[in-house]
C-alpha positions as CSV (number, residue, x, y, z in Angstrom):
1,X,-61.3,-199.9,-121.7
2,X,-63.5,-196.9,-120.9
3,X,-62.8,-194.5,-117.2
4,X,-66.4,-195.5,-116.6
5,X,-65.8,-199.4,-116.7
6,X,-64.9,-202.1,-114.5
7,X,-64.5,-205.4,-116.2
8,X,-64.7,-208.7,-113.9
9,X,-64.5,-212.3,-114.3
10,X,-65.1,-215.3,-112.0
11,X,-63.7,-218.6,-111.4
12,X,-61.1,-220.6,-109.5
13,X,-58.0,-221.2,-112.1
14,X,-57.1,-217.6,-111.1
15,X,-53.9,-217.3,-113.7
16,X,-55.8,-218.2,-116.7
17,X,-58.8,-216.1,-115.3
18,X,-56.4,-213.3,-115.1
19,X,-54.9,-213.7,-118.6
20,X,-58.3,-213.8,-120.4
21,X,-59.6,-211.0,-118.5
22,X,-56.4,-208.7,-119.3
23,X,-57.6,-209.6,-122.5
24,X,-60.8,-208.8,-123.1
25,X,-60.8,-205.6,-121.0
26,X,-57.8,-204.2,-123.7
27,X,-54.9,-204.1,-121.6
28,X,-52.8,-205.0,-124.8
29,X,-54.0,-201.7,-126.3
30,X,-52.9,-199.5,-123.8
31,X,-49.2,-201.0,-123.3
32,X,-45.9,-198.6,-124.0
33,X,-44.7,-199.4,-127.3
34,X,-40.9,-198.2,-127.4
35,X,-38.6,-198.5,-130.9
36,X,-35.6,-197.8,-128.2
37,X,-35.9,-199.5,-125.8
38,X,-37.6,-202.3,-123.8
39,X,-40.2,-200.5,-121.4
40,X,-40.0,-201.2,-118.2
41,X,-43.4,-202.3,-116.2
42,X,-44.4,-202.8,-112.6
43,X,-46.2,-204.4,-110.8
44,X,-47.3,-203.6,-107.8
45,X,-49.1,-206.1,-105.5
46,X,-50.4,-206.0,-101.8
47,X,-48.1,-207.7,-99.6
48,X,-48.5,-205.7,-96.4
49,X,-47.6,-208.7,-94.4
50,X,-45.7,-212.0,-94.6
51,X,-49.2,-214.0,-94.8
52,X,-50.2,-216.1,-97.7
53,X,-53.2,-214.9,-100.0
54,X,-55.5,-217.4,-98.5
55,X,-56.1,-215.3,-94.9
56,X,-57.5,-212.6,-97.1
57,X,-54.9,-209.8,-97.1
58,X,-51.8,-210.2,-99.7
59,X,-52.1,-210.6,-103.7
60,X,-52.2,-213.7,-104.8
61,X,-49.1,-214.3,-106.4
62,X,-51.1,-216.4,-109.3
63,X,-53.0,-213.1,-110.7
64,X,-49.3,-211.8,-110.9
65,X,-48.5,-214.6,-112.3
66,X,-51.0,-214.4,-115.0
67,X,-50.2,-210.7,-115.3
68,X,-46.5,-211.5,-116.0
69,X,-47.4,-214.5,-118.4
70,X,-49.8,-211.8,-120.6
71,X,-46.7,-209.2,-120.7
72,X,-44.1,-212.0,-121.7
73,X,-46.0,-213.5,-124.7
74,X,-46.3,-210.2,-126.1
75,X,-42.5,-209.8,-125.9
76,X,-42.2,-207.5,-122.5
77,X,-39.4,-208.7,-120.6
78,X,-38.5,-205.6,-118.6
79,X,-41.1,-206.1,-115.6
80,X,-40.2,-205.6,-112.1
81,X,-42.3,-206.4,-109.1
82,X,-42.5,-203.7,-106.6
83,X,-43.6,-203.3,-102.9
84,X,-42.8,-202.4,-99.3
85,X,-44.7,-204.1,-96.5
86,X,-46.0,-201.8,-93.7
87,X,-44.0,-200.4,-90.7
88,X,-43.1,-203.5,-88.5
89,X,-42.7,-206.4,-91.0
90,X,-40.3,-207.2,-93.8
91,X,-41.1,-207.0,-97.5
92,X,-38.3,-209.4,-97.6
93,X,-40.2,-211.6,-95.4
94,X,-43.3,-211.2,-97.3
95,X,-41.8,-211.6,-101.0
96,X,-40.8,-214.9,-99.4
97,X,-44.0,-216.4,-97.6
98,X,-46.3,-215.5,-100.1
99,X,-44.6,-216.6,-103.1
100,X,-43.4,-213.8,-105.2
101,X,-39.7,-215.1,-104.9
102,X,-40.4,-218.0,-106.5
103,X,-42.0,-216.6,-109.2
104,X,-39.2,-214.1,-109.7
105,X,-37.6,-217.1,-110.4
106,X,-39.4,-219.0,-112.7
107,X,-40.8,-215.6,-114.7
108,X,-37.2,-214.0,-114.2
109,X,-38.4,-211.0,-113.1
110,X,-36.7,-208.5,-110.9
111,X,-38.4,-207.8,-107.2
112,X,-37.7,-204.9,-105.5
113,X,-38.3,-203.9,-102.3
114,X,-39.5,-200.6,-101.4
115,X,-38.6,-200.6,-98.0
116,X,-34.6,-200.1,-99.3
117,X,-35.6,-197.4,-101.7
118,X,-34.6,-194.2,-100.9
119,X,-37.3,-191.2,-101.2
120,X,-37.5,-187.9,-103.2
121,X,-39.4,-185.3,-102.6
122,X,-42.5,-184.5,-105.1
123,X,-45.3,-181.7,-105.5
124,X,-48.0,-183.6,-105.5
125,X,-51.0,-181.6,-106.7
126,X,-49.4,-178.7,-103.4
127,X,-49.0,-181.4,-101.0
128,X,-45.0,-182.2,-100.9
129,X,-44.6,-186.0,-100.4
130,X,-41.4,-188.5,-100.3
131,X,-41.9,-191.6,-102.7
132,X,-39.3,-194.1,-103.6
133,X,-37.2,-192.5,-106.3
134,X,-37.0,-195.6,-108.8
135,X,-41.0,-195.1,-109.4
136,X,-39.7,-192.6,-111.7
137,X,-37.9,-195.4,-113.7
138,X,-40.9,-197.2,-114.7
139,X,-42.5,-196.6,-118.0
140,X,-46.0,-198.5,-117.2
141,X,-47.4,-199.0,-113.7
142,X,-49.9,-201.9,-113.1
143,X,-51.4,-201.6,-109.4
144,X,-52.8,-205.0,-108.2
145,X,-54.4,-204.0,-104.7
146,X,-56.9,-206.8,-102.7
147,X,-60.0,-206.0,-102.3
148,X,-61.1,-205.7,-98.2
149,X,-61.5,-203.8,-95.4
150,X,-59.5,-201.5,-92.6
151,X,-59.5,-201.0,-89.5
152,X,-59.1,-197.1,-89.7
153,X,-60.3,-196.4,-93.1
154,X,-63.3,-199.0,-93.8
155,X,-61.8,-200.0,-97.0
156,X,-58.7,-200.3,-99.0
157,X,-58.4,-201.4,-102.8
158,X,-56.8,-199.2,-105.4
159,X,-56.0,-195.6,-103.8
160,X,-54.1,-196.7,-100.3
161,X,-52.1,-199.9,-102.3
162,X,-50.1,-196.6,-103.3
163,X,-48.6,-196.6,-99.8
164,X,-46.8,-199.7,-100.7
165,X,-44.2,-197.3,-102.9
166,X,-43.5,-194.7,-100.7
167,X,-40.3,-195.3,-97.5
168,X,-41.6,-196.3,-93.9
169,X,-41.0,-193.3,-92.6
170,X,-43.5,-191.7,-95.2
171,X,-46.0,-193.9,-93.8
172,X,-45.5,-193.0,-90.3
173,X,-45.7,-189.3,-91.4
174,X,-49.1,-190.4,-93.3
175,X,-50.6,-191.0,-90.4
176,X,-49.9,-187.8,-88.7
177,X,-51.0,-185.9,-91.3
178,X,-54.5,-187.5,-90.8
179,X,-54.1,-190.3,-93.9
180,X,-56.6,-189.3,-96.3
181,X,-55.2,-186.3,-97.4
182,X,-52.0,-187.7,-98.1
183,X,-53.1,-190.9,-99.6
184,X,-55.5,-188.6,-102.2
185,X,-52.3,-186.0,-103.0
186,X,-50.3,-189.5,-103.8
187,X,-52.3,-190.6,-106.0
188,X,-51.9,-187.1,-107.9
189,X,-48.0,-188.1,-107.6
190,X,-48.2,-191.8,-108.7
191,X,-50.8,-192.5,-111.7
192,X,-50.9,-196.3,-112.9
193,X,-52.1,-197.3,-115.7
194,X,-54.1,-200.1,-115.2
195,X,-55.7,-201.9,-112.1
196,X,-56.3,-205.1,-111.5
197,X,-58.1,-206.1,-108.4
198,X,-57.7,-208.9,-105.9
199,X,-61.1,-210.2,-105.2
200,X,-60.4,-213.4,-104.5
201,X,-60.7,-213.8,-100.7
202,X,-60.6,-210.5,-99.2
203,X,-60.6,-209.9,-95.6
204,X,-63.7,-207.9,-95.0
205,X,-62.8,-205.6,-91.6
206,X,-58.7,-206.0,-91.6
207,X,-55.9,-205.4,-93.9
208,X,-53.9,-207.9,-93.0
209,X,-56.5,-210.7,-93.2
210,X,-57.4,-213.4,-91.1
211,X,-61.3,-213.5,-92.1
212,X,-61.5,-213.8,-95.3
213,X,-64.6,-214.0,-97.7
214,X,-64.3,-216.1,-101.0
215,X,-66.1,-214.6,-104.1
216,X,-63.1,-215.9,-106.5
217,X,-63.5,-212.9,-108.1
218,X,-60.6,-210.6,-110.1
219,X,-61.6,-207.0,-111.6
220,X,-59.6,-204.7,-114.4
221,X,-59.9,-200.3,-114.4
222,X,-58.4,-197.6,-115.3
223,X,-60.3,-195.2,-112.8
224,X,-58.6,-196.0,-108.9
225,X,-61.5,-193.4,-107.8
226,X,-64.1,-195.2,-109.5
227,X,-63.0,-198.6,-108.3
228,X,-63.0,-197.4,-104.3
229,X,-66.2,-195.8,-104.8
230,X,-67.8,-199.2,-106.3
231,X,-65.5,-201.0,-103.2
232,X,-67.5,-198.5,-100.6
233,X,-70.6,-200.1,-102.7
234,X,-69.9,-203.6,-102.3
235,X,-69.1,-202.9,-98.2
236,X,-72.5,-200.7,-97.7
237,X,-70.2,-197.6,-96.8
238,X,-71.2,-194.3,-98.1
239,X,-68.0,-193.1,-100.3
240,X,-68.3,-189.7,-97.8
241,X,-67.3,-192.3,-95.0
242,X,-64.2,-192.8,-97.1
243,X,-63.2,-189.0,-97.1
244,X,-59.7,-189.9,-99.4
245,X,-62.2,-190.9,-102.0
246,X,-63.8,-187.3,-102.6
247,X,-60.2,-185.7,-101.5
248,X,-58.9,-187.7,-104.9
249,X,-62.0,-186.7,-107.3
250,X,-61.5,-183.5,-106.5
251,X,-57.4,-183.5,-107.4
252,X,-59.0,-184.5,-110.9
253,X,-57.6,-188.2,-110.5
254,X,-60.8,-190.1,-111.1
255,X,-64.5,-189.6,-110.7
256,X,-66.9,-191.4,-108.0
257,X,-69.5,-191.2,-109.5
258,X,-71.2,-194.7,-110.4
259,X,-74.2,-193.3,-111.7
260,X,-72.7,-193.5,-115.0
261,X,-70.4,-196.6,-114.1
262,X,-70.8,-199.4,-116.4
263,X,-70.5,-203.2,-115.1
264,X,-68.6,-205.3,-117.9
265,X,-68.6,-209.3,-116.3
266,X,-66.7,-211.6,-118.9
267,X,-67.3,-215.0,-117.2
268,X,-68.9,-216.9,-114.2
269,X,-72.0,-215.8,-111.9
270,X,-71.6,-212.5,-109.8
271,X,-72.0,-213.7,-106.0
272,X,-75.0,-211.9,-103.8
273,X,-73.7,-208.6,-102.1
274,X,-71.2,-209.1,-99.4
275,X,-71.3,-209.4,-96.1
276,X,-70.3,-206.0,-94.7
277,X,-68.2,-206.5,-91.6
278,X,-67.9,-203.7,-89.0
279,X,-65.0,-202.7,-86.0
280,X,-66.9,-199.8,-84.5
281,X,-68.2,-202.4,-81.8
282,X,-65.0,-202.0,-80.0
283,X,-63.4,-199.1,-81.2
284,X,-65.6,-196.7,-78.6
285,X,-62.6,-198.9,-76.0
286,X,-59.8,-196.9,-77.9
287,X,-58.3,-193.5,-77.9
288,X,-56.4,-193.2,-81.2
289,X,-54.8,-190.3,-82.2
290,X,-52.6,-190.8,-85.4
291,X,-51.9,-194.3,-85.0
292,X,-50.3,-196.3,-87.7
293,X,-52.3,-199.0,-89.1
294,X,-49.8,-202.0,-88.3
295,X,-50.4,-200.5,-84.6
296,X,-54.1,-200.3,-85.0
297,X,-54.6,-203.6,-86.9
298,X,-53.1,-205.8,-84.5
299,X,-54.9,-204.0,-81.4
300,X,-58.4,-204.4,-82.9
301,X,-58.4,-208.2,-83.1
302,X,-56.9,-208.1,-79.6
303,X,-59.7,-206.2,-78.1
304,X,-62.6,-208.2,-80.7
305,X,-61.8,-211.5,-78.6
306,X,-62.1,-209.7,-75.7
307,X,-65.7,-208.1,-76.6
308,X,-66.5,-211.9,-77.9
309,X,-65.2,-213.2,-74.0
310,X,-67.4,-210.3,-71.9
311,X,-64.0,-208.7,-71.5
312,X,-63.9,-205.7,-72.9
313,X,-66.3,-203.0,-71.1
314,X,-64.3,-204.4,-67.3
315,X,-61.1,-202.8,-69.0
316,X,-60.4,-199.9,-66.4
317,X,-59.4,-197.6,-69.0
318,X,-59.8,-196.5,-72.8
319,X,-56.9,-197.3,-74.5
320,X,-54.2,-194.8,-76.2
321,X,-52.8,-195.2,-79.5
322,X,-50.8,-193.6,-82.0
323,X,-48.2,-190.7,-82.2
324,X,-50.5,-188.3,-80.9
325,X,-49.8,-189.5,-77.4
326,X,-45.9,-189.1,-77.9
327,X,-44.2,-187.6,-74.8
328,X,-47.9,-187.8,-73.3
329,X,-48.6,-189.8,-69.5
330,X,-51.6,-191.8,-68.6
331,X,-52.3,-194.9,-67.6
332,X,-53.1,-197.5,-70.1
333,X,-51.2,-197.0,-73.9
334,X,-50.5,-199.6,-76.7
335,X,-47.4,-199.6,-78.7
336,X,-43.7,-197.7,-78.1
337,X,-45.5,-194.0,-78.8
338,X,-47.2,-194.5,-75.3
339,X,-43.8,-195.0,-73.1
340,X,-44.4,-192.3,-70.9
341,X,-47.9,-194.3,-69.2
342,X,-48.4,-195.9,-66.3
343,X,-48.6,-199.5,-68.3
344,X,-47.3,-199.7,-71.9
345,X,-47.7,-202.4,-74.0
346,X,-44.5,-202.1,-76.2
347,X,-43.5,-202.8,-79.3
348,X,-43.4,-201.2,-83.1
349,X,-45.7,-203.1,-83.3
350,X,-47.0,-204.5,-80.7
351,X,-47.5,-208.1,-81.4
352,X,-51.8,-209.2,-81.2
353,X,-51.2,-211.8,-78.8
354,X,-49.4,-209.7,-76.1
355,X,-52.0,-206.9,-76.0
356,X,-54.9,-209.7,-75.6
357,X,-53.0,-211.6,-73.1
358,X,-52.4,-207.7,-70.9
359,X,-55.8,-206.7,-71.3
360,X,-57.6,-209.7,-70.7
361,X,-55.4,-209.4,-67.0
362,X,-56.7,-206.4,-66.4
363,X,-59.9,-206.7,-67.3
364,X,-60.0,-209.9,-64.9
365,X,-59.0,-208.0,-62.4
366,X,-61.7,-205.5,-62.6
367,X,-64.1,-208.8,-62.8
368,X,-62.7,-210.4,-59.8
369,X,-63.0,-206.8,-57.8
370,X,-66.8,-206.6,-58.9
């Protein structure tokens, strides 16, 4: 496989679709080879919340499986499965509900979650960041991100998975620092070696799913630049809306341009584009300042079924969010940053349900005074 390429198959037996494809796209060819000693490779999937694959925001757990089944019958048995689930839910939980205990079992390989890791400090590219310290154990990485949107970033794919293998309070500190940056200096910190994307089902607008859009699609790389640039494609963003994109071309980690990018598809029909699906309809309603995205995500859907009821534009106030209103006052916040307003919806974070349920009271009230 060439930087320039991205190799993609389609279909709905999605472990032997997987096999095939590592195949053809020369996966085989790039592996360690080791007269010492067995290498060790992992995996790293997207499980940033206990939710099976289906709602359009996890891995599916049968593309690991067919990555696990390609390693093993070329004699690899030292694979590990890697990941920690964003601030406010379990990867324990999520290794659970969406399969990937089970198939440590019946593959008998070793899961371990990031979330328990402890962090070292690396220079990465002159940004210092903390990232779990057994990354540095691992002789072959194979990043397995899903394809779909976000509700601070437009899109996640190959880049942000990365988070996944850094400690939670790394990811807090991500998004104080403004995300991009950070997320582009990672990835000068953490190279895989191979991609292989979740296209299955994506959610198009939120990472953690709920929406998802079925192309039954799976995708190999080498480039993580080139594949979030082609991502930005698919979604009708401009890759300059994405600004950790060009941050990470210009640490040398990839290139974004797809002038030159060459399409490889090994089997089915390619689906027409997608349907690009957009949250700036309701995010004029918030005041964010350095939120993290398990905050965010949940308080978008909130206020979306609020927009969809005539709710939203009778709240009485925009809404605060993030760690940027730490030690702040006002008068309406969301999550445990904003304790010091006048009303505070609590919780790290918050859970969906509760925020609709406040908001749509207030906003009622401002109905029933009109």
């Amino acid at each position: 496989m060439q930087r320039n390429e991205i190799w993609r198959s389609y279909g709905t037996d999605h472990k032997e679709m997987t096999k095939r494809l590592l195949a053809q796209s020369g996966l085989g060819q790039l592996l360690p080879v080791s007269a010492d000693h067995d290498p060790c490779i992992a995996i790293k999937p997207n499980l940033v919340t206990p939710a099976p694959a289906s709602f359009g925001g996890t891995t599916h757990p049968e593309v690991v499986a067919g990555i696990i089944e390609f390693l093993q019958e070329r004699n690899y048995r030292n694979i590990v499965i890697a990941e920690g689930s964003w601030v406010g839910d379990k990867t324990s939980e999520a290794f659970e509900y969406c399969g990937y205990n089970a198939l440590a079992e019946e593959y008998r390989v070793s899961l371990i979650d990031m979330q328990k890791e402890k962090g070292i400090t690396v220079d990465c590219s002159g940004e210092k960041l903390s990232i779990c310290r057994c990354v540095r154990d691992w002789d072959f990485l194979i990043n397995v991100p899903v394809l779909k949107g976000h509700c601070q970033t437009h899109i996640t794919c190959a880049l942000k998975n990365l988070k996944g293998l850094i400690p939670n309070t790394e990811k807090r500190r991500f998004h104080s620092m403004g995300l991009h940056k950070p997320i582009a200096h990672l990835n000068a910190g953490i190279r895989p070696d191979f991609i292989v994307i979740d296209h299955i089902c994506g959610d198009l607008s939120f990472e953690e799913g709920g929406s998802p859009v079925t192309r039954n699609c799976i995708m190999t790389a080498v480039d993580p630049v080139l594949v979030d640039s082609y991502v930005c494609s698919l979604l009708n963003y401009e890759t300059a809306e994405v600004p950790y994109i060009g941050m990470a071309e210009e640490l040398g980690i990839g290139s974004a341009d797809l002038s030159d990018l060459r399409l490889i598809t090994c089997e089915g029909e390619p689906f027409e584009d997608l349907p690009a699906r957009s949250i700036l309809d309701v995010s004029y309603a918030v005041d964010e300042v350095d939120s993290c995205s398990a905050c965010y995500g949940v308080l978008i859907p909130a206020l979306t079924r609020l927009k969809e009821e005539g709710l939203l534009d009778h709240l009485p106030e925009r809404i605060a969010i993030g760690q940027g209103h730490r030690g702040k006052t006002g008068k309406l916040g969301i999550g445990n940053c904003t304790a010091g307003f006048d009303i505070c919806i609590r919780g790290c974070p918050p859970k969906e349900d509760d925020i609709y349920q406040q908001l749509k009271e207030l906003a009622s009230m401002d109905c029933h005074k009109n």
